[in-house]
MARNU-329609 format. One record per residue (C-alpha): residue number from 1; residue in one letter; z negated, y negated, x negated. Coordinates in steps of 0.25 Angstrom, whole numbers, always signed. Example, Ala and Ser with C-alpha at 12.3 -4.5 7.8 and 13.67 -1.06 7.14 Angstrom:
n,res,zz,yy,xx
1,A,-31,+18,-49;
2,S,-29,+4,-55;
//
This chain:
n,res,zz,yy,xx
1,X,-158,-147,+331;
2,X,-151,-134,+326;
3,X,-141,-143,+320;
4,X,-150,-152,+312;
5,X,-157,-141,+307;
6,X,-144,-136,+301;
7,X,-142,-149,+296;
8,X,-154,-149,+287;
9,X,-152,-136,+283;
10,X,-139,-138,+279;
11,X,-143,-151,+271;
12,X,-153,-142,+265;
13,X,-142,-134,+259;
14,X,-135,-146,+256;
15,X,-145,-154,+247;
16,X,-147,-138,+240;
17,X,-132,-136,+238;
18,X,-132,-149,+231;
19,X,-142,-145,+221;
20,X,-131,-142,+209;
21,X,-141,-129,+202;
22,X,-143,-123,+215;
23,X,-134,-111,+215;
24,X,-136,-109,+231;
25,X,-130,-122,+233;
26,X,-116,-121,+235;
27,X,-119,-109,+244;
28,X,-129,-116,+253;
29,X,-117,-127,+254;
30,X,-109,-115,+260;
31,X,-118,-108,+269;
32,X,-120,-124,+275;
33,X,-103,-126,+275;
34,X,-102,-112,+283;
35,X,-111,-119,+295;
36,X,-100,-129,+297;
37,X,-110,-141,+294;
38,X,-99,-152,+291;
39,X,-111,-158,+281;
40,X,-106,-143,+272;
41,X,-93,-150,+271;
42,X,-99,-163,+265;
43,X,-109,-154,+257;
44,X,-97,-148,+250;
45,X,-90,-159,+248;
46,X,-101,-163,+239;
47,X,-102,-152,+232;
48,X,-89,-153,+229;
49,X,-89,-166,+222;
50,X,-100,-163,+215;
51,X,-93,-153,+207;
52,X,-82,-161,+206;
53,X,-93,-171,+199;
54,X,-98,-160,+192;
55,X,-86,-157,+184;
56,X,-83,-173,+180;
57,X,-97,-172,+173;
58,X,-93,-159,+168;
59,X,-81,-166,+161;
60,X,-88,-176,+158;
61,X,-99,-168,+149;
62,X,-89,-160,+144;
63,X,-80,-174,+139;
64,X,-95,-179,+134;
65,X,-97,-165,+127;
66,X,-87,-167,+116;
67,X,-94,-179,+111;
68,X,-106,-175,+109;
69,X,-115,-173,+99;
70,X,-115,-156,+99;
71,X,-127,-156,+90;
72,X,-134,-165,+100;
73,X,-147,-159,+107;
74,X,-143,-166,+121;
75,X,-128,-159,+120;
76,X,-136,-145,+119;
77,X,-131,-134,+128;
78,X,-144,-134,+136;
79,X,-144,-149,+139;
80,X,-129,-146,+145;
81,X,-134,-136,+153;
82,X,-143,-147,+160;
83,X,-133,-158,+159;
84,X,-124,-149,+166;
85,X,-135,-148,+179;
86,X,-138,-161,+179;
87,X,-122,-164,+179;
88,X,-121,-155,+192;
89,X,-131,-160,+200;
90,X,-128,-175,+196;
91,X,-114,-172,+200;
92,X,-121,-166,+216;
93,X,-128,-178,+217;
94,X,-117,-187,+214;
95,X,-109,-178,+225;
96,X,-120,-179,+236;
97,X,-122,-195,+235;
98,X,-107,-197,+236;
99,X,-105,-202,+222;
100,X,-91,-199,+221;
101,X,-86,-198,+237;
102,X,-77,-184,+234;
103,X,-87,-178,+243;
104,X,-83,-186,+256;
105,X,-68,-185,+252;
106,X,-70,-170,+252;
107,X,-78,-171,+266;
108,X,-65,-181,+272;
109,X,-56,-172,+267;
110,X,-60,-159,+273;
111,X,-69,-162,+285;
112,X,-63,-157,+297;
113,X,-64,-169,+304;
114,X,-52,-174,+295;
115,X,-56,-189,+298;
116,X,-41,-193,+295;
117,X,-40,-186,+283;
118,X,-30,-178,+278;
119,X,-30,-166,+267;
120,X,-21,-169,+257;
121,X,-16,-155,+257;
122,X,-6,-156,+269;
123,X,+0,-171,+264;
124,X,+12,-171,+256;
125,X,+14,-178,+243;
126,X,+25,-170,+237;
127,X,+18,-171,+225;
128,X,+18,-186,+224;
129,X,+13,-193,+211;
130,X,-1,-200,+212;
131,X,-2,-215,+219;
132,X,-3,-221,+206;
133,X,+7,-215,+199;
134,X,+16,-217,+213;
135,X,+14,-233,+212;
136,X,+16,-232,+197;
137,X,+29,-227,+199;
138,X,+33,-235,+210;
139,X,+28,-249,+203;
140,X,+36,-246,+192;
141,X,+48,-244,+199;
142,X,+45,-257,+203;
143,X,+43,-263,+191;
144,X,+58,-259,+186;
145,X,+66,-263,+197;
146,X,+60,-278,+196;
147,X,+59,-275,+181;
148,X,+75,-271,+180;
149,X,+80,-275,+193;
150,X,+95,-272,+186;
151,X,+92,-260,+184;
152,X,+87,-257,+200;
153,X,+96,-246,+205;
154,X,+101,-246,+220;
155,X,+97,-237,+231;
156,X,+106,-224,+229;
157,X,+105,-210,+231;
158,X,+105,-209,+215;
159,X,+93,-218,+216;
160,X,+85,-212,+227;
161,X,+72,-211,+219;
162,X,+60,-211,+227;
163,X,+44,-211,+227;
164,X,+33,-209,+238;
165,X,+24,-221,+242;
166,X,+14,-225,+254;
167,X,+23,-230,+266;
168,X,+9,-229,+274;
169,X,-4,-237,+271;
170,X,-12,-224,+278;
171,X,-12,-212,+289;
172,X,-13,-222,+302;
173,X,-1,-232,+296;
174,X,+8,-218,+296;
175,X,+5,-214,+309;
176,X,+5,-228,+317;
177,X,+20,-229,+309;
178,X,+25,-216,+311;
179,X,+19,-212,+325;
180,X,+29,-222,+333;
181,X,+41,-215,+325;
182,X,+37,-201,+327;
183,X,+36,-201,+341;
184,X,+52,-202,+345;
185,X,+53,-191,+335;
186,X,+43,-183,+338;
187,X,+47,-183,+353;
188,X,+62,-180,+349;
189,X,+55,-168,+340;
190,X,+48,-164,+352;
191,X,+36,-166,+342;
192,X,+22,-174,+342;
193,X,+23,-186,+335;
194,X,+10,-183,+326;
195,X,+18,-171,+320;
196,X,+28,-179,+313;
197,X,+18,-186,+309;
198,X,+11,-175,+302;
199,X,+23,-171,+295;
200,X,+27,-186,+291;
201,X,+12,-187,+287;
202,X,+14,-173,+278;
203,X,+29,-178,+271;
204,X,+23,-192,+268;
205,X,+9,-189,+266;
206,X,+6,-199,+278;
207,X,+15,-208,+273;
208,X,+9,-209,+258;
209,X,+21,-204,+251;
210,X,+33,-208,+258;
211,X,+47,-208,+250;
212,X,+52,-220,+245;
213,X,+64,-227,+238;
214,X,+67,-240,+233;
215,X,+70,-246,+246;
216,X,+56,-240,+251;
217,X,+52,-230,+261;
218,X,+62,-218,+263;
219,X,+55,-215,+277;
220,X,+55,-202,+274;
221,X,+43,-195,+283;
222,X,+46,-180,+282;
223,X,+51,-177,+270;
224,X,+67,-173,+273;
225,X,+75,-172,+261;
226,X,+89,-178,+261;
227,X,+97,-167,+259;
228,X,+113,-165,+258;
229,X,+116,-170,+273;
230,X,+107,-183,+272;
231,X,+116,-196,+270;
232,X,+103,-205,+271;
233,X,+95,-213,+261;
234,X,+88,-202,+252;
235,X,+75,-203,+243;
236,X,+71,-194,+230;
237,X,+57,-190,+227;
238,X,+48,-181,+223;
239,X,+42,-170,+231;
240,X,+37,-156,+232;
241,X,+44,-145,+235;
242,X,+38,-130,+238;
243,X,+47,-119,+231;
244,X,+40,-105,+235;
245,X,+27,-111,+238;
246,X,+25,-118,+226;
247,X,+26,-134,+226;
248,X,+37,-139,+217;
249,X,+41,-155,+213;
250,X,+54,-159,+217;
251,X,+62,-170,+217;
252,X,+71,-171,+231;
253,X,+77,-182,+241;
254,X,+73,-187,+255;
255,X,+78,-193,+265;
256,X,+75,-209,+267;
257,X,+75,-218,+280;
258,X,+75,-231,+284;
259,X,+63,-229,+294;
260,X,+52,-221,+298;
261,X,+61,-219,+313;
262,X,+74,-214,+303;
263,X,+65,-203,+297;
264,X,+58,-197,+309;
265,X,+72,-196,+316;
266,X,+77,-189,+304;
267,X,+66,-179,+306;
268,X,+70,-176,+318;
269,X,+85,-174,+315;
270,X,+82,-167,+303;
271,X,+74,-158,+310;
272,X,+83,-157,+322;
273,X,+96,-154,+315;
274,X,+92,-145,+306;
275,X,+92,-131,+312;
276,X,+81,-125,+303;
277,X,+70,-133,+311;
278,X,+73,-128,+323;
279,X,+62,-118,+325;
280,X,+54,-129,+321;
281,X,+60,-139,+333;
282,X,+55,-128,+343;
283,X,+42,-131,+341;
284,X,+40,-146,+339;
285,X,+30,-144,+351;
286,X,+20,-137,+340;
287,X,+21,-147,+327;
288,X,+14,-133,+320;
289,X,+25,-124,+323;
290,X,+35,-135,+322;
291,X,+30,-138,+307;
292,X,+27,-123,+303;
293,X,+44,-122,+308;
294,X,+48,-135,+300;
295,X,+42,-127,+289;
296,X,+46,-114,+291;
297,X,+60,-120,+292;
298,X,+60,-126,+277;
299,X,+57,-141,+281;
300,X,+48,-139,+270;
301,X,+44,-132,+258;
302,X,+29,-135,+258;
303,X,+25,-121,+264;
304,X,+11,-129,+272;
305,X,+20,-139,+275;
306,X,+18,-137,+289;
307,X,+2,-136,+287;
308,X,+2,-149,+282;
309,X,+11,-156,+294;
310,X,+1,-148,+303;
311,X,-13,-153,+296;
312,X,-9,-169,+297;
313,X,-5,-165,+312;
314,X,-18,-161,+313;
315,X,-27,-169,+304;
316,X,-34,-181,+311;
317,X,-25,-192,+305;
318,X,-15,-187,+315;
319,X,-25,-179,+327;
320,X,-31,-195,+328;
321,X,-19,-202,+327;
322,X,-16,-210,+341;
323,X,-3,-219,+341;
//
């Protein structure tokens, strides 16, 4: 009974707070969020997309303003000032029937139940171009090498020029390929299978911007550069580098298989052979204390590197995953 009264109390405050002129809203909206009531969330969310609303109409009025007829008695300052108000609460309304959707994104994004849904924050992009401007690229490279197949160069280390496409369709397609190949690994790292995954998950933004060349997919799940003592197939792209906590572009070559199964056992030498990680191999039983070591060891220069790895481990994608 308690509870339902606190419901229509709270929806009380909800349906005032949604009132653009009352000045007691937004603070009726924080007393409701500070009760735990998962509906404040929602409520927020709203309230957030109608602001965002509120400033399209504002540019809008502003873009409209400049044509107008100044000496117009609808453009006086006193018919703005109403326009204004009406433009506010037009832009709740539109926010609390769900006109535009921002709200429920919001709500997905940052409910705690997660509902398979990762913050974009702990993905790594490595300040990859937009999707369109991706393909773009990628279909007129196409275009010229059927265009001027004379002038198609071979496969060399001086030709090594990469880009980042989809190797995975979604979450569930990286994780039923991968799982199979990260369990001899892990098992050899003395590591659970998920927390490769996590770090794969991390490197390739589940898979969304995987390295490739010419020939297609480098493999490439954990972002190992080629360095001097690599004699393998190499690829060159863009990534991001942090120089003294700040993110800088760079350009850089990585390391390129022929398989999935080739680059898992190459994170596992590679980490194995180097003496650097071997505080980091001492605790393969905790994947935190095993990714705060890689980190602290220079694996990489992203100073929440480790975070990250440790939020997909943890997020629901992998939590709910059975193989």
């Amino acid at each position: 009974m308690d509870n339902i009264d606190n419901s229509i109390k709270f929806q009380g405050q909800f349906d005032m707070s949604r009132n653009a002129n009352d000045i007691q809203g937004l603070d009726k909206l924080r007393r409701a969020a500070q009760s735990g009531d998962d509906a404040a969330l929602q409520e927020a969310a709203k309230q957030f997309e109608a602001i965002f609303v509120q400033m399209m109409l504002k540019s809008m009025r502003k873009a409209q303003d400049v044509m107008a007829d100044k000496d117009s008695p609808f453009n006086s300052e006193q018919v703005k000032f109403y326009r204004d108000m009406h433009d506010q609460q037009l832009a709740t309304d539109m926010s609390n029937n769900g006109s535009i959707g921002l709200a429920d994104i919001i709500v997905k994004q940052l409910s705690k139940g997660g509902n398979g849904f990762t913050p974009s924050s702990v993905i790594r992009n490595d300040g990859n171009l937009s999707d369109i401007n991706r393909h773009s690229a990628k279909s007129i490279q196409q275009a010229q090498q059927i265009a001027l197949p004379e002038q198609r160069l071979p496969q060399t280390a001086a030709s090594n020029a990469g880009y980042k496409d989809a190797a995975f369709s979604d979450q569930s397609e990286f994780l039923d390929a991968l799982y199979p190949v990260a369990q001899q690994v892990a098992k050899e790292l003395g590591i659970e299978p998920k927390a490769l995954l996590a770090q794969a998950a991390v490197e390739t933004g589940w898979g969304q911007y995987m390295m490739h060349t010419e020939k297609g997919n480098t493999h490439n799940l954990f972002g190992i550069k080629a360095g001097n003592g690599w004699q393998g197939d190499t690829v060159k792209v863009n990534t991001i580098e942090f120089e003294q906590g700040l993110a800088a572009p760079k350009k850089a070559e990585f390391r390129a298989y022929n398989s999935f199964d080739d680059a898992m056992q190459d994170y596992a030498s590679f980490v194995k052979e180097n003496p650097r990680y071997k505080q980091a191999l001492q605790n393969t039983g905790d994947p935190k204390r095993y990714f705060d070591e890689l980190q602290q060891a220079g694996y990489a220069t992203d100073p929440t590197y480790a975070q990250k790895v440790i939020s997909v481990l943890n997020s629901g994608s992998l939590n709910n995953y059975q193989p």
